[in-house]
N, C-alpha and C positions, 0 to 999 in steps of 0.2 A: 477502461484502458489504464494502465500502469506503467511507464515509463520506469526503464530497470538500467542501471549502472550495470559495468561487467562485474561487480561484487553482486549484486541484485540477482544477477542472472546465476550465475553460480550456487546464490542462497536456495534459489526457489524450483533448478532443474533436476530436484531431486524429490519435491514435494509433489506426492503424486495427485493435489486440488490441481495445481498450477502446470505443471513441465508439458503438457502437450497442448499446453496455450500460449506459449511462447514463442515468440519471432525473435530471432536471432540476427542480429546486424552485421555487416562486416566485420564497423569497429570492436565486436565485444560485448557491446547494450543489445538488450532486448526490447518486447515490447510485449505486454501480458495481455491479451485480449480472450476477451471470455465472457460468456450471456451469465448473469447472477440474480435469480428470481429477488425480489423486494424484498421477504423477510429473511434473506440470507443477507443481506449487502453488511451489516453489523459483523458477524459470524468470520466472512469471506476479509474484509476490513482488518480483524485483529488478527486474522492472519500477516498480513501487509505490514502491519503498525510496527515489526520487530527489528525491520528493516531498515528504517527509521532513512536519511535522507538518500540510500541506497535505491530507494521506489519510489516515485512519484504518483500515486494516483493522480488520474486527470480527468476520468469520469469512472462511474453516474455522479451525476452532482450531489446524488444524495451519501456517497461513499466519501467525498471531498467534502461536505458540511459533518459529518461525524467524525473523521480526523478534524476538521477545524477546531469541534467543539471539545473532543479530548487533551488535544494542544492548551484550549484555552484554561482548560481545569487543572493542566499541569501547570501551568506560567503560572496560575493565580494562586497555587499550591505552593510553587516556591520563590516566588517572586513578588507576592501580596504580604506588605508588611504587615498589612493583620492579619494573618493565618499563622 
């Protein structure tokens, strides 16, 4: 599941992985729900990634420890005074 801004929701109801998995809110926000076999969740992921705080993944958990761990490769990329 994906939690989407109404920027979010605008980005992805054009892409035809995501737009007929989208719940549509009152305010604007969506909500991207959608079944993602295991060796997709990477694939399905850097789709999401461009979106950057526009989406929120909130599960699988394994979709939210691979953003974590790209986050952590960029921070350490440009924020690690030894690199």
């Amino acid at each position: 599941m994906v939690e989407l801004t109404e920027e979010g929701v605008r980005s992805l109801e054009t892409n035809v992985w995501f737009s007929a998995h989208i719940e549509l809110h009152e305010d604007g926000r969506g909500t991207l729900r959608m079944r993602i076999p295991v060796q997709k969740i990477e694939f399905f992921t850097d789709l999401i990634w461009p979106l950057g705080g526009e989406a929120k993944i909130v599960e699988p958990i394994e979709a939210v420890a691979y953003i974590r761990r790209k986050i952590e490769t960029i921070t350490k990329c440009y924020f690690d005074p030894m690199s």
